[in-house]
N, C-alpha and C positions, 0 to 999 in steps of 0.2 A: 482345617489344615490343608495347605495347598499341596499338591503332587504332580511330581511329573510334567503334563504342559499346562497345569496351572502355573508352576513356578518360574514355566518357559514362557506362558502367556505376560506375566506379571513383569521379569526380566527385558521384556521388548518392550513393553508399555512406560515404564521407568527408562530405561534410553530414550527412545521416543522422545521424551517431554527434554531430559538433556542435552538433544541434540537441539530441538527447536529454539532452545535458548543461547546457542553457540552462534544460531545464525543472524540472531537481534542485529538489526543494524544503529547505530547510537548515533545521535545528533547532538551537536553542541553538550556535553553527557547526559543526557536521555534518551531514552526510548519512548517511543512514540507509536502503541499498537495501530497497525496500518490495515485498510481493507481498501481492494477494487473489484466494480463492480462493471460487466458491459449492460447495455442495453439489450432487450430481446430482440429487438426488429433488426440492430446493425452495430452487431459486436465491437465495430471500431469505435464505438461511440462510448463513452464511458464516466463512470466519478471514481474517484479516489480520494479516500480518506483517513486522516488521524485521529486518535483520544489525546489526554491528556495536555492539550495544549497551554495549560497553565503553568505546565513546568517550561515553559519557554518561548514565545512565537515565533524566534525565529530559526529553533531548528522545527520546531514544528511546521513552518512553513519548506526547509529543508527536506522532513521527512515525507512530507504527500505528495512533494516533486519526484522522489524516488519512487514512491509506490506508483505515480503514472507512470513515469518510465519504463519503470521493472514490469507493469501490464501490459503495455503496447511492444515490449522486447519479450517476453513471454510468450505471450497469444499470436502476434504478427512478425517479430522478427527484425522490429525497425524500432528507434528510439524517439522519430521525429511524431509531434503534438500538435495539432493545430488548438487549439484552447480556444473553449467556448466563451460567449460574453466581451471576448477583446473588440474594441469600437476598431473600425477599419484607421487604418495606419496605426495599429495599438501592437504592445509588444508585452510577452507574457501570460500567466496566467490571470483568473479572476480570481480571489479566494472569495468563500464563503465562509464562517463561522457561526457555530450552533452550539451556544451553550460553550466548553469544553472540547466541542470537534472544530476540524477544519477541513474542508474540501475543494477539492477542484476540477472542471469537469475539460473533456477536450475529445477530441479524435485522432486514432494514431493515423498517420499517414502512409501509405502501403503504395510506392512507385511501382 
């Protein structure tokens, strides 16, 4: 039986998980779990990725342009990307796909 700040522990952990789901951001109607990741040597450096890409490609391809964003506006403070893999005069990212995921990799740009 729980007591006291058991029930206080247990009442924040139950918020917790409803808040995070308030914050889901939806694409074309899905959600699309997103992670980023920097590099150890040069944090600007980075990938960013989605699951479930079979509920859609092209918010899926919508949602990991957000997750790099939201990493390089987070950690640095700037939205702008240089994206890895673009052939010179190339514009955009590169995606990759794995299974079910999709990724993209790039470096925020810090004037």
């Amino acid at each position: 039986m729980l007591r006291g700040t058991g029930i206080v522990a247990l009442s924040l952990v139950l918020l917790a998980g409803c808040a995070e789901r308030d914050e889901r951001v939806i694409f074309d109607g899905n959600y699309y779990p997103a992670k980023s990741k920097g590099e150890k040597a040069e944090r600007r450096d980075f990938t960013a990725s989605v699951r479930r890409v079979s509920r859609g490609p092209e918010g899926a391809r919508k949602a990991v342009l957000h997750e790099a964003t939201r990493y390089c506006l987070l950690n640095f403070g700037t939205s702008e990307i240089e994206w890895a893999g673009v052939p010179a005069g190339g514009e955009g990212p590169v995606y990759a796909r794995a299974g079910d995921s999709l990724s993209v990799s790039g470096r925020c740009i810090i004037w």
